[in-house]
TIRO-499238 format. One record per residue (C-alpha): residue number from 1; x, y, z. Coordinates in pm, whole numbers, plus 50000, padded with zeros to 5 digits. Example, Ala and Ser with C-alpha at 12.3 -4.5 7.8 and 13.67 -1.06 7.14 Angstrom:
BEGIN
[r 1,[51230,49550,50780]] [r 2,[51367,49894,50714]] 
% end
This chain:
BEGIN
[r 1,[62599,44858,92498]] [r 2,[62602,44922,92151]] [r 3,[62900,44886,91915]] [r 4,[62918,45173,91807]] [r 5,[62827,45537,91904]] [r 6,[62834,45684,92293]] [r 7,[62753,45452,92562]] [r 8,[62449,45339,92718]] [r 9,[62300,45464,93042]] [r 10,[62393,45112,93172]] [r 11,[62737,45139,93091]] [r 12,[62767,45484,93235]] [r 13,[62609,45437,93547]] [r 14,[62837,45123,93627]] [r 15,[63140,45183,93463]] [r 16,[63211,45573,93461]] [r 17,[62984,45750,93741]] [r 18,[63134,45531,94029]] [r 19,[63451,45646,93966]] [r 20,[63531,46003,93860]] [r 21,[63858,46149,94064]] [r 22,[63904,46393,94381]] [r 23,[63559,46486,94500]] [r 24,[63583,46870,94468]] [r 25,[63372,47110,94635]] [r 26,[63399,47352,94290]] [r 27,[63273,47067,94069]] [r 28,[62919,47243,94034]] [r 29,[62759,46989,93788]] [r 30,[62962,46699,93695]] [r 31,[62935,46417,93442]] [r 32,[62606,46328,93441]] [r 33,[62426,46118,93189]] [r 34,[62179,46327,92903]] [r 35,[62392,46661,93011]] [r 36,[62680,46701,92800]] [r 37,[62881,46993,92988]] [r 38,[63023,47036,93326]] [r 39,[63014,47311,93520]] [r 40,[63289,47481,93777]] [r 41,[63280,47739,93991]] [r 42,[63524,47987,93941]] [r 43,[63497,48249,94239]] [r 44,[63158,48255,94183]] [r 45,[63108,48246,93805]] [r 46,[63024,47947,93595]] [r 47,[63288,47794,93428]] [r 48,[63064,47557,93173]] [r 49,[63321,47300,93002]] [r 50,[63325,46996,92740]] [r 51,[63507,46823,92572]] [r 52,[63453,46604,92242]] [r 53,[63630,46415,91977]] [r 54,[63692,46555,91661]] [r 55,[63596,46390,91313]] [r 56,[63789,46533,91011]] [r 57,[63643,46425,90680]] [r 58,[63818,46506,90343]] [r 59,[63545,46430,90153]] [r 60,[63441,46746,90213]] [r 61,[63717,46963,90137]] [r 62,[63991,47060,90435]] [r 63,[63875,47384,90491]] [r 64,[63483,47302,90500]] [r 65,[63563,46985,90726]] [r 66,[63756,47212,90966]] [r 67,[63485,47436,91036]] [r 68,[63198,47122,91053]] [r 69,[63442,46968,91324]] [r 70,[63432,47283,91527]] [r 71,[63136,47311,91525]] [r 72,[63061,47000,91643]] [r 73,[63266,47061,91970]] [r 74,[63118,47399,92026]] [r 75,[62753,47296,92038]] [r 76,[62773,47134,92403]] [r 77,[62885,47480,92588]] [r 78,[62644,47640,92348]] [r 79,[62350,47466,92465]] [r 80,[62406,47594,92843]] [r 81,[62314,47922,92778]] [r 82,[62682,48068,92842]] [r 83,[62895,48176,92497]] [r 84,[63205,47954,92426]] [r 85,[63485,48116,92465]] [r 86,[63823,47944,92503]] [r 87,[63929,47643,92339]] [r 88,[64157,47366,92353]] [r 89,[64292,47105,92110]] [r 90,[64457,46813,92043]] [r 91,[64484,46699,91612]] [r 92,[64611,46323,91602]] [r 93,[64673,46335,91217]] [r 94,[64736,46035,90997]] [r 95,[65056,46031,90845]] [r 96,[64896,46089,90511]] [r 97,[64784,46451,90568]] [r 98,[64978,46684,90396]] [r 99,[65095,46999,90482]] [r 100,[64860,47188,90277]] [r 101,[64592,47009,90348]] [r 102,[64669,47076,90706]] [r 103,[64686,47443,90641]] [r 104,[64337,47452,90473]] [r 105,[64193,47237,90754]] [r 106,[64322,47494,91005]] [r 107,[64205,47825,90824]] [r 108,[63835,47683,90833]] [r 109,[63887,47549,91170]] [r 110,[64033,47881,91298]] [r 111,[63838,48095,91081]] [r 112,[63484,47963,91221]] [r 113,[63625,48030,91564]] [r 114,[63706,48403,91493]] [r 115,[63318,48399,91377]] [r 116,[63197,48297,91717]] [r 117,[63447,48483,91922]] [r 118,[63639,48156,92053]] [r 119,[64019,48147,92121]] [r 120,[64211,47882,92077]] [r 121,[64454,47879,92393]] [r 122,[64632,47537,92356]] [r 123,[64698,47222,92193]] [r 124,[64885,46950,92062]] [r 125,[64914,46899,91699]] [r 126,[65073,46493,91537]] [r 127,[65122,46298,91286]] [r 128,[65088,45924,91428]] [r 129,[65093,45607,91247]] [r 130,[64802,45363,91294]] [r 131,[64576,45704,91275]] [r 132,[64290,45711,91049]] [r 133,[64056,45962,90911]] [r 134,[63795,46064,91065]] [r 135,[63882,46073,91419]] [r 136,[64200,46248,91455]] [r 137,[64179,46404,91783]] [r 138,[63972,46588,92085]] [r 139,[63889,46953,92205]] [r 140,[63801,47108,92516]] [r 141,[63538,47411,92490]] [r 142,[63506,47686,92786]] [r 143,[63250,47944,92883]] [r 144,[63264,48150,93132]] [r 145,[62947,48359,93290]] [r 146,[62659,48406,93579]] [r 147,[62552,48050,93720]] [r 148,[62193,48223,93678]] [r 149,[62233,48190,93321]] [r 150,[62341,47860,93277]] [r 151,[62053,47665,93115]] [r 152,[62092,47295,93154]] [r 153,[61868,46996,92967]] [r 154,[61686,46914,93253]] [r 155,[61510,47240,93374]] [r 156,[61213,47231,93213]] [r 157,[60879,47263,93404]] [r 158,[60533,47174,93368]] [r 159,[60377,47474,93149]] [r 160,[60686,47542,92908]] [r 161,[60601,47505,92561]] [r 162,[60857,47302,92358]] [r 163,[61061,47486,92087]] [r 164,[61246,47336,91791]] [r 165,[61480,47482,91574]] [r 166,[61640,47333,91222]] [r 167,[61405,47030,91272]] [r 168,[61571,46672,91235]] [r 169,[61836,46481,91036]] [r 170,[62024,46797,90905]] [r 171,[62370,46639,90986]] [r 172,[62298,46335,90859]] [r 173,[62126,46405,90539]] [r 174,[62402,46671,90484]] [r 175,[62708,46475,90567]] [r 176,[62606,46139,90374]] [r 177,[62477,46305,90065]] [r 178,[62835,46496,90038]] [r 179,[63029,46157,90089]] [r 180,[62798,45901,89974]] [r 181,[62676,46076,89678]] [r 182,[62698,45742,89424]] [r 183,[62563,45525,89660]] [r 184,[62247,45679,89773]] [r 185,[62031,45667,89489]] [r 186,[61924,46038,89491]] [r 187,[61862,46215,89171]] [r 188,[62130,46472,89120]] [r 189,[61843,46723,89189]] [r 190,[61771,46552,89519]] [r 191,[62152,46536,89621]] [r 192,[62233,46864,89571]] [r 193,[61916,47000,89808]] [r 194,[62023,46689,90075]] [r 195,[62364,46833,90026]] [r 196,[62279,47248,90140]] [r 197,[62177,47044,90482]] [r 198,[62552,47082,90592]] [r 199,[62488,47447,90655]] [r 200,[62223,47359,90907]] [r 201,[62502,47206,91175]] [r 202,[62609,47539,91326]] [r 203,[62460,47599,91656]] [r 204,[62617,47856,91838]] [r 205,[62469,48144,91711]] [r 206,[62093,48022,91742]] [r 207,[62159,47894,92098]] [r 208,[62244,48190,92186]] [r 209,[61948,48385,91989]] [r 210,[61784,48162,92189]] [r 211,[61884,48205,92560]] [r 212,[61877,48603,92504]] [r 213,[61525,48612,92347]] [r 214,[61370,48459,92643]] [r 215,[61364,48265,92950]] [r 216,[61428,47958,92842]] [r 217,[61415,47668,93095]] [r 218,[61607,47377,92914]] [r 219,[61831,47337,92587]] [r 220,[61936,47062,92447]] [r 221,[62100,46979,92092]] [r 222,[61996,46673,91920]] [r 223,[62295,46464,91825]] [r 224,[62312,46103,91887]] [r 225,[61988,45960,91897]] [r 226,[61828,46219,91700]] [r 227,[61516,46461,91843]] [r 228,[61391,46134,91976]] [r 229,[61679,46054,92210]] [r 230,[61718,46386,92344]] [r 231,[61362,46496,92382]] [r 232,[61358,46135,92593]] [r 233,[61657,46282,92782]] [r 234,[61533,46615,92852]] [r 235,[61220,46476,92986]] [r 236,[61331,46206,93170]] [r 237,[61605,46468,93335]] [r 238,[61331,46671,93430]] [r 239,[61061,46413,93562]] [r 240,[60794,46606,93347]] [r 241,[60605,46506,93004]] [r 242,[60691,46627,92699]] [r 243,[60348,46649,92404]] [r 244,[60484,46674,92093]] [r 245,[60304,46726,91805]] [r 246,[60468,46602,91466]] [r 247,[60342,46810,91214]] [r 248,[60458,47113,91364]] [r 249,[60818,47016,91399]] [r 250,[60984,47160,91092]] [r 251,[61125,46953,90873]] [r 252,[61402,47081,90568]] [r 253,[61417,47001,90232]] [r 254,[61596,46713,90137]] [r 255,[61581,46557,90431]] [r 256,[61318,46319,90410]] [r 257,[61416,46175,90058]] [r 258,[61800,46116,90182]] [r 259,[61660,45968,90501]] [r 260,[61428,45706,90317]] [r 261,[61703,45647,90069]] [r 262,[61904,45484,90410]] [r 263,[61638,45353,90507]] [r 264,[61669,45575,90855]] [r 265,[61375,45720,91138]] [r 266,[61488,46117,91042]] [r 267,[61409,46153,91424]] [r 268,[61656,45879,91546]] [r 269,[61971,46033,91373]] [r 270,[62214,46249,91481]] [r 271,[62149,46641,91403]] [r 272,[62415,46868,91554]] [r 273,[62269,47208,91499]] [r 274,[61906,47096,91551]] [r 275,[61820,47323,91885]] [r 276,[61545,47179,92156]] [r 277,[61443,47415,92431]] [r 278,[61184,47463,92693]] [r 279,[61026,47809,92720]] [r 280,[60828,47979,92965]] [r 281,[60490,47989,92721]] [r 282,[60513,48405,92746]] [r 283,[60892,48360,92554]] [r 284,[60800,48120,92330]] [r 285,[60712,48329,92039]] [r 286,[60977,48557,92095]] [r 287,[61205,48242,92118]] [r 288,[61068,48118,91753]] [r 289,[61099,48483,91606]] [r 290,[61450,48504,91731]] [r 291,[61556,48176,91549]] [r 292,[61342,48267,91270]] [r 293,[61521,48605,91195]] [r 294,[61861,48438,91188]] [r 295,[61696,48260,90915]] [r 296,[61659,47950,91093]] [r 297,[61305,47754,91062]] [r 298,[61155,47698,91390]] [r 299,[60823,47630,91568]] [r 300,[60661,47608,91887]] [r 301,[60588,47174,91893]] [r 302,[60447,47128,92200]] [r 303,[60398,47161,92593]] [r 304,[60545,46994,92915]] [r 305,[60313,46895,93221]] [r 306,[60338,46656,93497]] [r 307,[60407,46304,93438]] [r 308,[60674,46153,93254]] [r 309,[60846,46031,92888]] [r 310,[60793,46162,92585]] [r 311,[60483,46139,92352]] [r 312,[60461,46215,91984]] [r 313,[60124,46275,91841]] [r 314,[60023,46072,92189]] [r 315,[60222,45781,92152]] [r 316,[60484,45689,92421]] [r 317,[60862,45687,92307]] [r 318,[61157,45535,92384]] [r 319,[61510,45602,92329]] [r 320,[61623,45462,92028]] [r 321,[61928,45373,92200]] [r 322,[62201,45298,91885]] [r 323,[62211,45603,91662]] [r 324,[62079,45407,91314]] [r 325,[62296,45626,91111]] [r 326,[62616,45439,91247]] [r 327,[62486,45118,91073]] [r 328,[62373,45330,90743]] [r 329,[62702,45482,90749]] [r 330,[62931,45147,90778]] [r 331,[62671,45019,90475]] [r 332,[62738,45274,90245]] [r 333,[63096,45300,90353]] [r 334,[63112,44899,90217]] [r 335,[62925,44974,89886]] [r 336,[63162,45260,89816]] [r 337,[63487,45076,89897]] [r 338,[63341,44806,89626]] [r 339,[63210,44539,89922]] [r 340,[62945,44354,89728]] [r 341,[62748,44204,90039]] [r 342,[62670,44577,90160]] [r 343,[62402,44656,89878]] 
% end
């Protein structure tokens, strides 16, 4: 397995699967590898659950990191088709964060919940020593609705057309041209375009334009691994092909000059807030215009049929495995701290 980032299929399959508790009979969808919700049944309605950790980064301000982390967490339940809801937390807070600093951190947190009509019902909040930024902690996100509307990865069928929305990299080109910005080599021209990415990494809202616009057979959001890795996913979950062609996959400003600055594949890094979905082909337009009319670029990028893996411009792909923007990030991390062997 890699060093770094979520762990191989391998790993999951012999370490995790075999053993995962009681066997319950209201354990609808459990943990299974390429979906990354659960789903309970709760007198006969979904209950669609996951649970993340939570990266707080003060290089870009309290109260803008606290709403990125949300959203981070919220995308999972997002993707199934069913609204989050109901939230849970747990903040395991270096001893160096201040009050106030916890206060603004909480007010974006909070406030971006309010926006999406989540409640937080409980948590745990520390200070602990040995705790460093950014991983101070974990939530648990809940939906509740019809098991008919839960959409899962791995639904799509031979004859949906292939939807993407946000294209690839926004997360990464946003996050490492606010906290990099002296060791990326952008012009401050380029930088400040890379940097407007950040807005791109809420989900929730075009998930759900999504799922009510159409019937829409899979969703998936493209985090680690990039559109790559879960394409690959959502095809392989579904034993069908996915065609995809590469020019029509849009593709935002800034992102392609941060991403050769890194020297990163845009398509291998993580992009929460980049949307993939299957569509029946009669939806897909009205799938596209929905997106569109939040403001969000999309495009119909291709078709599934029978067969398997993913192709880009007809060229088999693989998973990429190791999200590259783990190494770029521990290289710039170096050069900023002063390391001279990271240039």
């Amino acid at each position: 397995m890699s060093d770094l980032g979520k762990i191989d299929r391998e790993v999951f399959d012999s370490v995790i699967y075999p053993e995962l508790g009681a066997d319950r009979d209201d354990v609808v969808l459990g943990p299974t590898h390429g979906i990354d919700f659960g789903v309970i049944d709760m007198g006969g309605e979904a209950l669609v659950t996951a649970t993340d950790p939570l990266s707080v980064l003060p290089e870009l301000g309290f109260e803008r990191a606290g709403r990125f982390a949300l959203d981070v967490v919220l995308a999972d339940v997002a993707v199934s088709g069913i609204p989050p809801s109901h939230l849970s937390v747990t903040f395991t807070l270096p001893p160096e964060m201040t009050d106030d600093e916890l206060a603004a951190m909480w007010h974006g947190f909070a406030g971006r919940a309010e926006e999406v009509g989540v409640s937080v019902v409980t948590g745990h909040t520390a200070r602990y020593a040995g705790v460093d930024y950014s991983w101070v902690g974990g939530a648990t996100v809940l939906g509740v609705g019809s098991h008919d509307d839960v959409v899962r990865p791995d639904g799509a069928r031979p004859g949906d057309k292939l939807v993407v929305g946000t294209g690839p990299a926004a997360e990464v080109t946003g996050l490492f041209a606010r906290l990099f910005p002296g060791q990326i080599g952008l012009s401050p021209e380029q930088a400040a375009v890379a940097q407007e990415r950040l807005a791109d990494t809420a989900l929730v809202e075009d998930a759900m334009a999504a799922a009510n616009a159409g019937d829409v057979t899979a969703m998936h959001d493209a985090t680690e691994g990039g559109i790559v890795g879960a394409f690959v996913e959502m095809a392989d979950g579904a034993n069908a092909q996915f065609d995809v062609d590469s020019d029509a996959v849009p593709l935002a400003d800034g992102v392609e000059a941060l991403c050769d600055a890194i020297d990163v594949d845009p398509w291998h890094v993580s992009s929460c807030g980049t949307l993939l979905a299957a569509v029946d082909p009669a939806d897909a337009d009205d799938v596209v215009n929905a997106l569109r009319d939040r403001g969000t670029p999309a495009a119909v990028v291709g078709e599934v049929s029978e067969g398997t893996g993913l192709y880009v411009d007809g060229a088999r792909q693989s998973h990429p495995g190791a999200d590259p923007s783990w190494e770029a990030f521990a290289r710039l991390q170096a050069a900023a701290d002063g390391d001279p062997d990271s240039q």
